[in-house]
TIZA-934622 format. One line per field, with one value per residue (C-alpha): residue number from 1; residue in one letter; chain; z, y, x. Coordinates in pm, 1 decimal, decimal comma. Example, Ala and Ser with C-alpha at 12.3 -4.5 7.8 and 13.67 -1.06 7.14 Angstrom:
BEGIN
i = [1 | 2]
aa = [a | s]
ch = [A | A]
up = [780,0 | 714,0]
north = [-450,0 | -106,0]
east = [1230,0 | 1367,0]
end
This chain:
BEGIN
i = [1 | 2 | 3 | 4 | 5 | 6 | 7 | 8 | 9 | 10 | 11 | 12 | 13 | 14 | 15 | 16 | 17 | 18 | 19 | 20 | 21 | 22 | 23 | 24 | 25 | 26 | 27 | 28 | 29 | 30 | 31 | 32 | 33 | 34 | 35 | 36 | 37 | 38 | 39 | 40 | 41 | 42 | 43 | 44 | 45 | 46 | 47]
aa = [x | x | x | x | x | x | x | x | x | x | x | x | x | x | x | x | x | x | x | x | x | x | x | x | x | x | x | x | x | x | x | x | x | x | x | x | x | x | x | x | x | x | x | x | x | x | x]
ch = [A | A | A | A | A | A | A | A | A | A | A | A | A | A | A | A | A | A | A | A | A | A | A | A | A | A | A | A | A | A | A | A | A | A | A | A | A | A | A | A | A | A | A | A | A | A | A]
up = [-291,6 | -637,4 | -501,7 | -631,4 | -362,6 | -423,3 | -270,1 | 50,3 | 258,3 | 642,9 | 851,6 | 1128,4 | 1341,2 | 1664,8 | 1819,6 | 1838,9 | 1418,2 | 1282,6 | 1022,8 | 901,7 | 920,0 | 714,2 | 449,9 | 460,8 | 409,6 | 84,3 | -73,3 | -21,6 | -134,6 | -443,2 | -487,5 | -504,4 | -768,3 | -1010,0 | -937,6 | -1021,0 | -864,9 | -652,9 | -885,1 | -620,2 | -519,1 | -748,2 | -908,5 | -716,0 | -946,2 | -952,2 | -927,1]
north = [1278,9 | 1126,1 | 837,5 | 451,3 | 262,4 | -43,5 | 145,1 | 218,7 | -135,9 | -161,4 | -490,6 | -563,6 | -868,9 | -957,5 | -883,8 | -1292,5 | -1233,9 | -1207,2 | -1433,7 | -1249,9 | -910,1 | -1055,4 | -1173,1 | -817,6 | -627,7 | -875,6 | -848,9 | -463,7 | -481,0 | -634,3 | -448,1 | -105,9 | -236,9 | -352,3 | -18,5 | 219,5 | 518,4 | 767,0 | 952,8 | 1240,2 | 1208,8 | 1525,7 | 1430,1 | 1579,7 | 1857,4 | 1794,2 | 2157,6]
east = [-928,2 | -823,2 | -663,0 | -739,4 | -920,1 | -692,2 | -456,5 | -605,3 | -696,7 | -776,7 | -674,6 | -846,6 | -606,4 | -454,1 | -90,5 | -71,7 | -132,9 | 191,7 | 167,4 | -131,8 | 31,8 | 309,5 | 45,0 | -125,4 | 183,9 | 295,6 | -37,6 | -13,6 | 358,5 | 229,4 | -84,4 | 167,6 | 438,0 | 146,8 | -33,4 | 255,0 | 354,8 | 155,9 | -34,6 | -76,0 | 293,5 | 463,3 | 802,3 | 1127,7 | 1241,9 | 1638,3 | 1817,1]
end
């Protein structure tokens, strides 16, 4: 599809896991800011 595979992570945990979904979502968090925009997002085309 043209997308990085660093941006695209499954978890596999529990409903009892929250502090491992909190740890997921950081690292993705981070992962995204140091990654940069969406290259297949298209730029909004002000009017």
């Amino acid at each position: 599809m043209g997308i990085e595979p660093e941006r695209i992570e499954m978890f596999n945990m529990g409903a009892s896991d929250a502090p491992l979904f909190a740890a997921a979502c950081n690292e993705m968090t981070e992962r995204a800011k140091n990654l940069g925009p969406n290259p297949l997002k298209k730029e909004k085309v002000k009017p």
